[in-house]
Each structure stands twice: as C-alpha cells, then as structure tokens.
N, CA, C and O of each residue as an XYZ file, in Angstrom:
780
protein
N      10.287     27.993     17.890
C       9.208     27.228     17.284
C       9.118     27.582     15.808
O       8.854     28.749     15.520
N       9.307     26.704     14.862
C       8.356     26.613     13.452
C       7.970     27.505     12.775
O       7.915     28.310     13.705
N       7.567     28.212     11.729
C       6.673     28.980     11.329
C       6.067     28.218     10.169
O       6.576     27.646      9.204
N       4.818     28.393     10.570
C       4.260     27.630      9.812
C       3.523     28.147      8.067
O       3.064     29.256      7.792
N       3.565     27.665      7.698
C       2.745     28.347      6.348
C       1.754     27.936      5.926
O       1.903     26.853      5.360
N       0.305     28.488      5.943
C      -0.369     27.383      5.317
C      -0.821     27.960      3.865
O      -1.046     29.162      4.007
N      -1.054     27.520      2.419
C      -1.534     27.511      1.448
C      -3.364     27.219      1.351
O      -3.748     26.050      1.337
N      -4.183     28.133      1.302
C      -5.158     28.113      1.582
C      -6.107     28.384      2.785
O      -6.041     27.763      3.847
N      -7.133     29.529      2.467
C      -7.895     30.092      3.608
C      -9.119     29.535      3.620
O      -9.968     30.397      3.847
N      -9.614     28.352      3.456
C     -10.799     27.993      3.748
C     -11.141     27.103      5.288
O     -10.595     27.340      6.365
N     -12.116     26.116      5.041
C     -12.663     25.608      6.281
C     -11.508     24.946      7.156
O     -11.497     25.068      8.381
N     -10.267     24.042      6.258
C      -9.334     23.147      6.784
C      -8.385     24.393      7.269
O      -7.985     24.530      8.425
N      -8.099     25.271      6.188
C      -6.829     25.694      6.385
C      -7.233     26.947      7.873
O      -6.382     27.069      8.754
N      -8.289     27.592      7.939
C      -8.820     28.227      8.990
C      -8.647     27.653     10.546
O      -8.371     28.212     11.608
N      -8.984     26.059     10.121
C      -9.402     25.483     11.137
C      -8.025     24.859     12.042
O      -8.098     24.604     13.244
N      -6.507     24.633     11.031
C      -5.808     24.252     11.475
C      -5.033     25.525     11.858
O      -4.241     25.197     12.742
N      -4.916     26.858     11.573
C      -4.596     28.102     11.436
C      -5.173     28.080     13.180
O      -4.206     28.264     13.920
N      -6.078     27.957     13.717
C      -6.925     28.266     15.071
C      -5.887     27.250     15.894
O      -5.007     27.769     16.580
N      -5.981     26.010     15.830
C      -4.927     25.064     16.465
C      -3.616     25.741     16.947
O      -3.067     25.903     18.037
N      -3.465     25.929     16.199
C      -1.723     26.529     15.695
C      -1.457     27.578     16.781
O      -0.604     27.711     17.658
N      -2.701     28.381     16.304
C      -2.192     29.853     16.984
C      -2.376     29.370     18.517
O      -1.473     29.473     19.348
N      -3.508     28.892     18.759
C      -4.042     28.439     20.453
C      -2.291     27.793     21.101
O      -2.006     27.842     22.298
N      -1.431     27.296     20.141
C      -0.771     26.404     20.743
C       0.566     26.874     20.381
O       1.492     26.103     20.125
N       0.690     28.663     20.355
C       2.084     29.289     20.307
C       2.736     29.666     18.795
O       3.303     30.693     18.421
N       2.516     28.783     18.291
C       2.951     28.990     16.424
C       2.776     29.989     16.225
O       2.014     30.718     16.860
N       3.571     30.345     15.101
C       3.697     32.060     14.254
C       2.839     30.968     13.069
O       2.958     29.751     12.928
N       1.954     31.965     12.321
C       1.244     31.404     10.954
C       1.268     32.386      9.957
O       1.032     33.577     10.163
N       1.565     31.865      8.830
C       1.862     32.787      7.428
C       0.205     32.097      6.978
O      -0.154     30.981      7.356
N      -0.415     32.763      6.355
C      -1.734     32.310      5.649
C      -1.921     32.663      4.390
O      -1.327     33.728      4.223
N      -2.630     32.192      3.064
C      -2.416     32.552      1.623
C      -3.933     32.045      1.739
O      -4.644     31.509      2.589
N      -4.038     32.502      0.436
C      -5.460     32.387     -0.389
C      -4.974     32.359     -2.300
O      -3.851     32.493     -2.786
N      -6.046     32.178     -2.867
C      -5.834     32.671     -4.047
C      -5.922     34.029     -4.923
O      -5.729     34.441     -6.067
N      -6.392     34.507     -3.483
C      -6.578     36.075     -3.955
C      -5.481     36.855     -3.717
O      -4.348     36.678     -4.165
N      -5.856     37.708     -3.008
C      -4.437     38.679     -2.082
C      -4.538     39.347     -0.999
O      -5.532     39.995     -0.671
N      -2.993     39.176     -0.047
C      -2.947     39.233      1.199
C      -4.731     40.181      1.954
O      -5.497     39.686      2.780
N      -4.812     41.045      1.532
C      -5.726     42.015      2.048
C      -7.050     41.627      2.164
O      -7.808     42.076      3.024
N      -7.433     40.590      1.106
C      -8.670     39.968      0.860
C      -8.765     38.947      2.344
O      -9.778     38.271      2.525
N      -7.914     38.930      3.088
C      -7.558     38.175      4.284
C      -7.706     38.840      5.565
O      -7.580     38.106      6.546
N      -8.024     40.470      5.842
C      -7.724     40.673      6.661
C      -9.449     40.572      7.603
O      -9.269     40.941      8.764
N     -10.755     40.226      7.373
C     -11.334     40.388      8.512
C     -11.000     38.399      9.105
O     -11.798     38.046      9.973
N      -9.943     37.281      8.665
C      -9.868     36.639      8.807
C      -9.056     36.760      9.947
O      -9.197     36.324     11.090
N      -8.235     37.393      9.450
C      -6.675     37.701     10.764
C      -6.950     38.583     11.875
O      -6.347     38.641     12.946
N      -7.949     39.267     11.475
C      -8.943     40.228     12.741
C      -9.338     38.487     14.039
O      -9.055     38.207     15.204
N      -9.950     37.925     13.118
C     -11.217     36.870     13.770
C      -9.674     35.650     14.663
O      -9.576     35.079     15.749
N      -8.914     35.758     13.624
C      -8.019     34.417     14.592
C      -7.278     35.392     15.492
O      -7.344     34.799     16.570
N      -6.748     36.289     15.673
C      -5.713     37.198     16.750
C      -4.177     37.238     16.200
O      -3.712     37.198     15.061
N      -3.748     37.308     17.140
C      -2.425     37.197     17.383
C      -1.466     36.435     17.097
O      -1.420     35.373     17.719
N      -0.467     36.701     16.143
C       0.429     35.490     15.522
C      -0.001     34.994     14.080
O       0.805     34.173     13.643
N      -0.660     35.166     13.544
C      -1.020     35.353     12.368
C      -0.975     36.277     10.706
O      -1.621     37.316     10.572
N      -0.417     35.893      9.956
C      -0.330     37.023      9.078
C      -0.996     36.819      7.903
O      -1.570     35.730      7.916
N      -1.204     37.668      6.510
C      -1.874     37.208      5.457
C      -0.749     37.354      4.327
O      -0.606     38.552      4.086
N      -0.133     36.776      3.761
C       0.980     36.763      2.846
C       0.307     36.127      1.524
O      -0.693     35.418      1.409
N       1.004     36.518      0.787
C       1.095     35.715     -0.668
C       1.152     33.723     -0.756
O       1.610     33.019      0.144
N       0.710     33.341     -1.738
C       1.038     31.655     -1.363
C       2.996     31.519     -1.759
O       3.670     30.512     -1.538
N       3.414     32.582     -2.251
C       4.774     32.443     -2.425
C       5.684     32.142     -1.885
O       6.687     31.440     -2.014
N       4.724     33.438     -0.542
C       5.836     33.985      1.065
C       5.036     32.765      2.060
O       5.391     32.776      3.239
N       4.013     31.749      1.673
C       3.546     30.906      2.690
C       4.416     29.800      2.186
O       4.313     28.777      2.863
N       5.229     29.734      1.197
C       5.384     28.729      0.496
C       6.865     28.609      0.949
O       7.411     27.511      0.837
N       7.677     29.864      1.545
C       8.454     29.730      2.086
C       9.175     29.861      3.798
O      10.215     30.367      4.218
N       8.057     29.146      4.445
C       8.239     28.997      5.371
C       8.583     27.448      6.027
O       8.267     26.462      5.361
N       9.003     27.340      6.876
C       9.521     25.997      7.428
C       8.770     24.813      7.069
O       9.108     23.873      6.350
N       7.886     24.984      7.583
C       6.910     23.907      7.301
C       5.776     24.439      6.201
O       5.766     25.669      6.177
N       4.661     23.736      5.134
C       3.878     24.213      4.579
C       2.845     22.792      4.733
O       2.928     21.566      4.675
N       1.700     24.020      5.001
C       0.535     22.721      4.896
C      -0.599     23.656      3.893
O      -0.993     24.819      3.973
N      -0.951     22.309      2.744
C      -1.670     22.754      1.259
C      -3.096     22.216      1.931
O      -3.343     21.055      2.260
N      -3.905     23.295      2.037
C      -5.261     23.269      1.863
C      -5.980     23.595      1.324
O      -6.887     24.238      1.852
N      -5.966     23.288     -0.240
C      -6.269     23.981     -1.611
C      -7.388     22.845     -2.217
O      -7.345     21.646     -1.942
N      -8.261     23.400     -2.982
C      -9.330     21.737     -3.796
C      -7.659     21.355     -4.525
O      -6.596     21.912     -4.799
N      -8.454     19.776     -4.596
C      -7.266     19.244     -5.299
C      -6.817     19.735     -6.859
O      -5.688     19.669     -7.345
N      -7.901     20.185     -7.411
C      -7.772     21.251     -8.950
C      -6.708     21.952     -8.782
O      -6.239     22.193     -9.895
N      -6.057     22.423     -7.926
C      -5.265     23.505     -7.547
C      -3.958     23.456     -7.028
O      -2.952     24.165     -7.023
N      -4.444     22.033     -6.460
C      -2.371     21.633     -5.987
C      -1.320     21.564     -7.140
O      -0.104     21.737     -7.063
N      -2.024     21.293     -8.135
C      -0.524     21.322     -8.901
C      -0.302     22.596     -9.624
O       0.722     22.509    -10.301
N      -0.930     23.833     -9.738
C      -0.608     25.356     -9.715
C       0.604     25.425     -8.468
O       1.404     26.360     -8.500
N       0.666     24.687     -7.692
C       1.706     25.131     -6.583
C       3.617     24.464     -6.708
O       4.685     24.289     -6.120
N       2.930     24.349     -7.834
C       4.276     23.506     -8.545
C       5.644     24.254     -8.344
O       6.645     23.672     -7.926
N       5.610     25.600     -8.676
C       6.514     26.479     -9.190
C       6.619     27.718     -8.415
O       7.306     28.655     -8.822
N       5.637     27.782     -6.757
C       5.871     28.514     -6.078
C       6.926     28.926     -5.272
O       7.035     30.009     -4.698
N       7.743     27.928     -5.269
C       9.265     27.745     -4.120
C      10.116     26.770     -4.646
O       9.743     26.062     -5.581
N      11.096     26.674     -4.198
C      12.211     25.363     -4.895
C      11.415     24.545     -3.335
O      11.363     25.026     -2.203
N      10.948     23.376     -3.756
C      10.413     22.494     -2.295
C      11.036     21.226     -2.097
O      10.557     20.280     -1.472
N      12.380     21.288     -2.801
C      13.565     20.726     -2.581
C      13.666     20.716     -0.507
O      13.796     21.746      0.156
N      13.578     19.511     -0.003
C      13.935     19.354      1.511
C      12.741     19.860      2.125
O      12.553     19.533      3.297
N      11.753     20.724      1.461
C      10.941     21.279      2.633
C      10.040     19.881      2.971
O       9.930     18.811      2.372
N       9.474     20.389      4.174
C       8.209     20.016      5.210
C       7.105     19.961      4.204
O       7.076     21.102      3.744
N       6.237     19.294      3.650
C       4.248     19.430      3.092
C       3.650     18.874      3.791
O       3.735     17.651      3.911
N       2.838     19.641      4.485
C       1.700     18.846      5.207
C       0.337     18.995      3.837
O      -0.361     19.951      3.500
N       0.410     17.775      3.411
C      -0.916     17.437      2.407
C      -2.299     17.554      3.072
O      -2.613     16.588      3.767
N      -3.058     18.423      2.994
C      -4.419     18.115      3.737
C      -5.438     18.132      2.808
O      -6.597     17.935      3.173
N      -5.041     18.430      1.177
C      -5.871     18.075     -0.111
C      -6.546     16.676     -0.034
O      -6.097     15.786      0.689
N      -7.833     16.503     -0.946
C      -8.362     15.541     -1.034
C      -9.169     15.634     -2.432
O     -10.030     16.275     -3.034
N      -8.244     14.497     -2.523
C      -9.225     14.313     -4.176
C     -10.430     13.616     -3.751
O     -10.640     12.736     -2.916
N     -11.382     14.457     -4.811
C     -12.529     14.287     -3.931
C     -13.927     13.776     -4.679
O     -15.126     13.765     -4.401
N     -13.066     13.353     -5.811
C     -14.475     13.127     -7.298
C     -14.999     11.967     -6.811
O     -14.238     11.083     -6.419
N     -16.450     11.803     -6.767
C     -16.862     10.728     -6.577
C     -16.540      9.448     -7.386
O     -16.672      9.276     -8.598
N     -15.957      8.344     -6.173
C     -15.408      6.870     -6.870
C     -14.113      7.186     -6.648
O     -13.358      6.225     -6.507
N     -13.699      8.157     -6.586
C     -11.864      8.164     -7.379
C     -11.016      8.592     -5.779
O     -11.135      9.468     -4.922
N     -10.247      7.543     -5.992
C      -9.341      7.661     -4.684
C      -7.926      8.019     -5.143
O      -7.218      8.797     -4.505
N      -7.600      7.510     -6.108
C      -6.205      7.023     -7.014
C      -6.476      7.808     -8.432
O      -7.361      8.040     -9.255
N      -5.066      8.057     -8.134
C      -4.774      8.162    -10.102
C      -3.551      7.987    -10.508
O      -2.717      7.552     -9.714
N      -3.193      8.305    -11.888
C      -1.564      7.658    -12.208
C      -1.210      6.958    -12.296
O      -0.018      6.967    -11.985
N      -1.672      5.880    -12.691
C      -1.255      4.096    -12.167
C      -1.542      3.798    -11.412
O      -1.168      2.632    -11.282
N      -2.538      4.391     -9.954
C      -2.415      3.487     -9.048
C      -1.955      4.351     -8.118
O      -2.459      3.937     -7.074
N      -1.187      5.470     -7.820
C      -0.595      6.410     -7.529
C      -1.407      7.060     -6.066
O      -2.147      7.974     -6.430
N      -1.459      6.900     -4.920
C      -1.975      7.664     -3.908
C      -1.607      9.105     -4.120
O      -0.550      9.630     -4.469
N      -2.921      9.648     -3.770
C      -3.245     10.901     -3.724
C      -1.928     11.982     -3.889
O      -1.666     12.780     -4.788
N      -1.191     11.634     -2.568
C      -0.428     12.525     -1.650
C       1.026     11.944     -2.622
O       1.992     12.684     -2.809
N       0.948     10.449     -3.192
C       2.362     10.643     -4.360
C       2.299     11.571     -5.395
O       3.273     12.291     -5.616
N       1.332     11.645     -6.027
C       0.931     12.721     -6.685
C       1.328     14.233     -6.504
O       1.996     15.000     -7.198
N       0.705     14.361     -5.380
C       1.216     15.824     -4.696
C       3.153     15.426     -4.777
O       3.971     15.958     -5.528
N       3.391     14.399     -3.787
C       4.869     14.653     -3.892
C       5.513     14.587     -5.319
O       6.721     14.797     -5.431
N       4.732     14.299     -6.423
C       5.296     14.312     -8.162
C       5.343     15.764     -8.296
O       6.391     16.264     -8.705
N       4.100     16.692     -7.932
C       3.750     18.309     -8.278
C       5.249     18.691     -7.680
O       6.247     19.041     -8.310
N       5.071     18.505     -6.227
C       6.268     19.312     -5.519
C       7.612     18.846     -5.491
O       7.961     18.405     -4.396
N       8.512     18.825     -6.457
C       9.763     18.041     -6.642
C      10.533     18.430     -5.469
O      10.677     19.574     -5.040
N      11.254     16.800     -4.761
C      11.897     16.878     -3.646
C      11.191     17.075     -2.608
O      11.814     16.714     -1.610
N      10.062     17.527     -2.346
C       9.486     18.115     -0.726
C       9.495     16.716     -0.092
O       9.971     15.709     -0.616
N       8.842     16.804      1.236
C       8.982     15.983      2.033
C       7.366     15.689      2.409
O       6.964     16.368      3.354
N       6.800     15.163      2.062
C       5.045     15.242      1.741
C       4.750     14.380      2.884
O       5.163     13.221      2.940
N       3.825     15.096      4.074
C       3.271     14.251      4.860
C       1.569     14.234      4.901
O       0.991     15.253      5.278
N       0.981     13.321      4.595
C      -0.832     13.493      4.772
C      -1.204     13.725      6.264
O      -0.936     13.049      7.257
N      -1.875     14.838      6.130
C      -2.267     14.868      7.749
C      -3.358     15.899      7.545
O      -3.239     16.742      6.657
N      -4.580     15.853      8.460
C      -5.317     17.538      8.648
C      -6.518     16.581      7.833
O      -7.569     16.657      8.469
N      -6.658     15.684      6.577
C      -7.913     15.540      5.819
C      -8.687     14.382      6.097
O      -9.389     13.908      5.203
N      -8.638     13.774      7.432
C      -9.497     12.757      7.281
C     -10.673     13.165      8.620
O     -11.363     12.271      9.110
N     -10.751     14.334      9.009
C     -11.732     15.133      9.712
C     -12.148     16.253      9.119
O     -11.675     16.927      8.204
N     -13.253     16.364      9.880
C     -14.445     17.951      9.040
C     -13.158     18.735      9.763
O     -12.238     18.412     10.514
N     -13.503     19.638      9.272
C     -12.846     21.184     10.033
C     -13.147     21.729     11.141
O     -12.543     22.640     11.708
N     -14.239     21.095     11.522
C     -15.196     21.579     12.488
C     -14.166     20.666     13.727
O     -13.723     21.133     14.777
N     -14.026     19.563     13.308
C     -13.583     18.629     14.421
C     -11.798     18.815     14.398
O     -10.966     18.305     15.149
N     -11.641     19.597     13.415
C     -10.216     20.122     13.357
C     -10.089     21.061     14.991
O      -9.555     20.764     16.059
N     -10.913     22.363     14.498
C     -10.996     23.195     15.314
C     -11.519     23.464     16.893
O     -11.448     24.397     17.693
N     -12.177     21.881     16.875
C     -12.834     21.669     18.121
C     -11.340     21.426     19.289
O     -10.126     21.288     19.146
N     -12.384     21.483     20.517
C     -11.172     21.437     21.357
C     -10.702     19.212     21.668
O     -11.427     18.327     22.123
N      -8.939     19.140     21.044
C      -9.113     17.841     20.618
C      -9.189     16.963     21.894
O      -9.393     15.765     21.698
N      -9.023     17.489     23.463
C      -9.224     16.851     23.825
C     -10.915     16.451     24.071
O     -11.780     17.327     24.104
N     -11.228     14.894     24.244
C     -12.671     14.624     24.394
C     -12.514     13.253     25.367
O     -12.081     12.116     25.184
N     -13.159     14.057     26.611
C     -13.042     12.325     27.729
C     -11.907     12.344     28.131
O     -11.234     13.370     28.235
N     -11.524     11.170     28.423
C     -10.385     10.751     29.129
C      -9.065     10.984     27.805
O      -7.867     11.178     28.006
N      -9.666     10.899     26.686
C      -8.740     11.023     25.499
C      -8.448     12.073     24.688
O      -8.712     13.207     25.088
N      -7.803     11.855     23.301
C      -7.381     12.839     22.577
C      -8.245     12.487     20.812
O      -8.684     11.393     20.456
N      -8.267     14.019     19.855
C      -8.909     13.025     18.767
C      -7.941     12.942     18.073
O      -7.201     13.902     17.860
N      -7.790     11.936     17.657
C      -6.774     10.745     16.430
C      -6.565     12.123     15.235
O      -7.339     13.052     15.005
N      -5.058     11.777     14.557
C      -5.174     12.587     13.712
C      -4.361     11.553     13.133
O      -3.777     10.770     13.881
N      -4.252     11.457     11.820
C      -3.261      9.909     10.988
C      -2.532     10.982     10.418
O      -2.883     12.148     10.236
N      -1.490     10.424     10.172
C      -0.199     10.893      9.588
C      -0.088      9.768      8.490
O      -0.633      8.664      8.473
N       1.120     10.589      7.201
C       1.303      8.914      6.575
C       3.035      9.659      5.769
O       3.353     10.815      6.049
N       3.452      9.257      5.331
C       4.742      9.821      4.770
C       5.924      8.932      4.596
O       5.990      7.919      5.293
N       7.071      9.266      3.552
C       7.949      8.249      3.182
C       9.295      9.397      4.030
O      10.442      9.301      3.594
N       9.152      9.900      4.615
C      10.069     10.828      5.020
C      10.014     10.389      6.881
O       9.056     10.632      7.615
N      11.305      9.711      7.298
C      11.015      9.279      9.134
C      11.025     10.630      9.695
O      10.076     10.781     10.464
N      11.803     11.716      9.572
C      12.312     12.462      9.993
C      10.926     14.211      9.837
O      10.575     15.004     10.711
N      10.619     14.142      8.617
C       9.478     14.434      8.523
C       8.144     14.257      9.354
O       7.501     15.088      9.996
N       7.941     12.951      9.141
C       6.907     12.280     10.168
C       6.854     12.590     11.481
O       5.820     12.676     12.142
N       8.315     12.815     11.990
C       8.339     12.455     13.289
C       8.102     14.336     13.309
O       7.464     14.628     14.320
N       8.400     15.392     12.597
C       7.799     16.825     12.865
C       6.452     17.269     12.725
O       5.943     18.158     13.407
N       5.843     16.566     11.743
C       4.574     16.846     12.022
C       3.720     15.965     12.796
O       2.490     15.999     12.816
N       4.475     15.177     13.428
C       4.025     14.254     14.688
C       3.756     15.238     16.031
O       2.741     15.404     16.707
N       5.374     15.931     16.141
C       5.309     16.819     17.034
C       4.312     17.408     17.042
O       3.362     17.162     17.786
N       4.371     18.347     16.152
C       2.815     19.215     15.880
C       1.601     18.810     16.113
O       0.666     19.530     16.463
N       1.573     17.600     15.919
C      -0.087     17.382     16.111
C      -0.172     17.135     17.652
O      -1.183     17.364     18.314
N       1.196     16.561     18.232
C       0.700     16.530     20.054
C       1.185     17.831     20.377
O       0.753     18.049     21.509
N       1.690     18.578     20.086
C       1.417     20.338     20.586
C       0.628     20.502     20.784
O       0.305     20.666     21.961
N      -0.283     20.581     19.739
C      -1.947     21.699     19.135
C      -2.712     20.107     19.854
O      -3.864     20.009     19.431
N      -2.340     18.968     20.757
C      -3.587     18.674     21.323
C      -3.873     17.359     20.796
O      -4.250     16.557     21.650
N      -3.798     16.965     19.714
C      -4.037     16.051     18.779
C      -2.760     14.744     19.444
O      -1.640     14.890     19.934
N      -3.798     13.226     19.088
C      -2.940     12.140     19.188
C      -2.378     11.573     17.653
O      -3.217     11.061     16.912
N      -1.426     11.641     17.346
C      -0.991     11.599     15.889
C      -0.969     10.196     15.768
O      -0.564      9.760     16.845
N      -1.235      9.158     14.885
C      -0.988      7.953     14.755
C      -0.428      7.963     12.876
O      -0.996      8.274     11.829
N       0.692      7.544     13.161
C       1.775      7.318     11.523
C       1.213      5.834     11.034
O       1.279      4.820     11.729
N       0.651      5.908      9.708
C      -0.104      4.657      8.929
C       1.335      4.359      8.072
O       1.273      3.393      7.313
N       2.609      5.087      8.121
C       3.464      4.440      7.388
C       3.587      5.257      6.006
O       3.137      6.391      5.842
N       4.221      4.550      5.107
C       4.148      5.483      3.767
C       3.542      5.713      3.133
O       2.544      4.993      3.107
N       3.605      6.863      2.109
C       2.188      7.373      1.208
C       1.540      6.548      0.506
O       0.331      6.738      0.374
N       2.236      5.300     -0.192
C       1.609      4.674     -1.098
C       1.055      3.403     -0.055
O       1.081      2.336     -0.668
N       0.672      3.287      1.049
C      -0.077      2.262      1.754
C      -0.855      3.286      2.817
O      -2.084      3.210      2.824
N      -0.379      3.993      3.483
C      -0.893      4.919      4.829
C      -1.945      6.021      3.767
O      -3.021      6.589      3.953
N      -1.226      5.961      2.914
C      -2.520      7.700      2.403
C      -2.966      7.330      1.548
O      -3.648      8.128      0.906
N      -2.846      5.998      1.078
C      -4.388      5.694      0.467
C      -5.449      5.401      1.968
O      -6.149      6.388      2.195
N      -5.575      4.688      2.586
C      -6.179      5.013      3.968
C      -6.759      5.638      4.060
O      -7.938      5.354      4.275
N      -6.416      6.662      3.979
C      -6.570      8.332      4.283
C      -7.156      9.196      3.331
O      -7.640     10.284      3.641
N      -7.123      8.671      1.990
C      -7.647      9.166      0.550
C      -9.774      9.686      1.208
O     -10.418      9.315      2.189
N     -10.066     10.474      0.237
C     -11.505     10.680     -0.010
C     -11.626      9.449      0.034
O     -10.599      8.773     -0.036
N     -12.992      8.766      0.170
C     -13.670      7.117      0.059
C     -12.917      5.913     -0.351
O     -13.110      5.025     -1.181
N     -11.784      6.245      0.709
C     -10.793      4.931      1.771
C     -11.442      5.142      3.240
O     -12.121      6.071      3.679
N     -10.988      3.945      3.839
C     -11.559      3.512      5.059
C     -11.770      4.666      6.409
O     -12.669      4.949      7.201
N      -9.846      5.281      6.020
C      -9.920      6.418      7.507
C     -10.858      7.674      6.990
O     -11.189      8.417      7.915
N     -11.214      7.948      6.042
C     -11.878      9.706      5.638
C     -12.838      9.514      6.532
O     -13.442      8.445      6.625
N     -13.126     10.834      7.485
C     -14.019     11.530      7.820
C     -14.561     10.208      8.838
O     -15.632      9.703      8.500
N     -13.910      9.671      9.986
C     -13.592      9.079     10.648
C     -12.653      9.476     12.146
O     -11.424      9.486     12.230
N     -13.852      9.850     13.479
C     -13.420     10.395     13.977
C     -12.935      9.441     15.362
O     -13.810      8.825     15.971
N     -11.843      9.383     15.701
C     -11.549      8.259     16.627
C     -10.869      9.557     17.627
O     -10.432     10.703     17.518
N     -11.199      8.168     18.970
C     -10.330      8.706     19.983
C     -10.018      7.666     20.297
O     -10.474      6.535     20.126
N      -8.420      8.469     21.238
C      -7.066      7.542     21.682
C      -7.341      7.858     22.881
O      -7.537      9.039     23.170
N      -7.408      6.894     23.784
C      -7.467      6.693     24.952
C      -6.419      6.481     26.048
O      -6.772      6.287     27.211
C-alpha cells in the first residue's frame, strides 16, 4: 500500500490523516513548524503515522496539500513533483473569488506552482468534520468529487477514496470539474450521499 504524505496539520489534513490510518495506510504528516511540534497529534491518531518535515512529506508516493491557499505556492521548490500524485485539498477562499489567472481554476494554478505533478482536487468540498466522520451513512456512502487532467491519477486517488469508505465521483478535468469544486462554486461544502 501507498504512503501517503500529507502537507499540512490542521482540520482537513488531521481529518484525512484519521481516514487513512482507520483504513491501513502508512502517513508522513508536516506542518509549518517542526516535526516535534507534532507529536501530541501522533499520540491522538495511533499507529502508522509519523511527523516529518513538508520536504520528507513531499516525498512520498502520493501527496495531499492541506495548506491556506497563501501557502501553496511556498511548496513550489520542496521536491522535483515531476510525475508525482497531488491530492489538492486547498481552497481559495477570499470572498467572491473562485478563479484567478485568466480564468484559471484553482487547482490549475496549484498544477502551475507544482511543475509536472499530477494534481487531483479531492478532500475540499466537505467540513473536516464530515471528512472524519464515519463515511458510511444509511444505506449509502458520503460523495467525495474528484476532478483531474491525469486518467491514471484519477483512477488512484479514486482508489483511495473507496478504501477509507468514501464514494468518489470524477467531475472530469481541472479546468471544468474543479471549478465545481472551487470555494463559492456549486459542489463546496455540499454533502451528498450515493446510494
């Protein structure tokens, strides 16, 4: 299985960090501080978990950025992200503003910061709370959207989301699926179940 990395210790990155571990994954975890500033976190999640640098999270198989959006492009120069895995779970989040750059969805943006990666949106159009909740509810599962210009990509963090529980639904590529998915577009903070 994977090792996952995630960039950022807050509500998202905590919350998908809990998923993960419940569902077998090894997890590398970063902050902006340092590893140690992490440890009554790695106490609280258990087993399979570590607190690394965003360097050493940055080089793991897969990486998912759960950073304010101020901050994703500091991650520019952490790893060559040539071929890797991004799970985008940033959200630009200024009120009104979905787009920037021309026009540019969120998550193209991110894939401009990270030259070459393989940028998939996933993890930001739920609270954290409903991240971490248990996804099955009812007869169903809760929806998690995917969006990405990468098939092969898509189809791994597809996997992932029906591991950890989650029904993944792919909106297609970044510049149509993750605007969707943007802060104040239609899917944000929009909690569906698949039946």
């Amino acid at each position: 299985m994977k090792v996952i990395g995630i960039i950022g210790a807050g509500n998202i990155g905590k919350a998908v960090a809990t998923q993960l571990l419940a569902n077998g994954f090894q997890v590398l975890i970063s902050n902006s501080k340092r590893p140690e500033t992490l440890t009554e976190l790695i106490l609280q999640l258990g087993t399979g978990i570590k607190a690394v640098t965003a360097a050493e999270a940055a080089a793991a198989d897969i990486v998912l950025i759960a950073v304010p959006w101020a901050k994703v492009k500091d991650l520019t120069e952490l790893t060559d992200w040539n071929g890797k895995i991004v799970i985008d779970a940033s959200n630009r989040s200024e009120e009104g503003k979905g787009v920037e750059d021309g026009g540019l969805a969120s998550s193209e943006v991110v894939q401009n910061y990270l030259s070459g990666a393989k940028v998939v949106k996933a993890f930001n159009t739920l609270f954290a709370k409903d991240i971490a909740a248990d996804p099955h509810v009812g007869n169903g599962r809760r929806v998690l959207f995917i969006s990405g210009d990468d098939q092969d990509a898509n189809a791994s963090v597809s996997g992932i989301i029906s591991k950890i529980g989650f029904a993944p639904i792919d909106l297609g590529p970044l510049a149509a699926g993750g605007k969707l998915q943007q802060f104040n577009w239609p899917l944000n903070n929009q909690n569906f179940i698949k039946i």
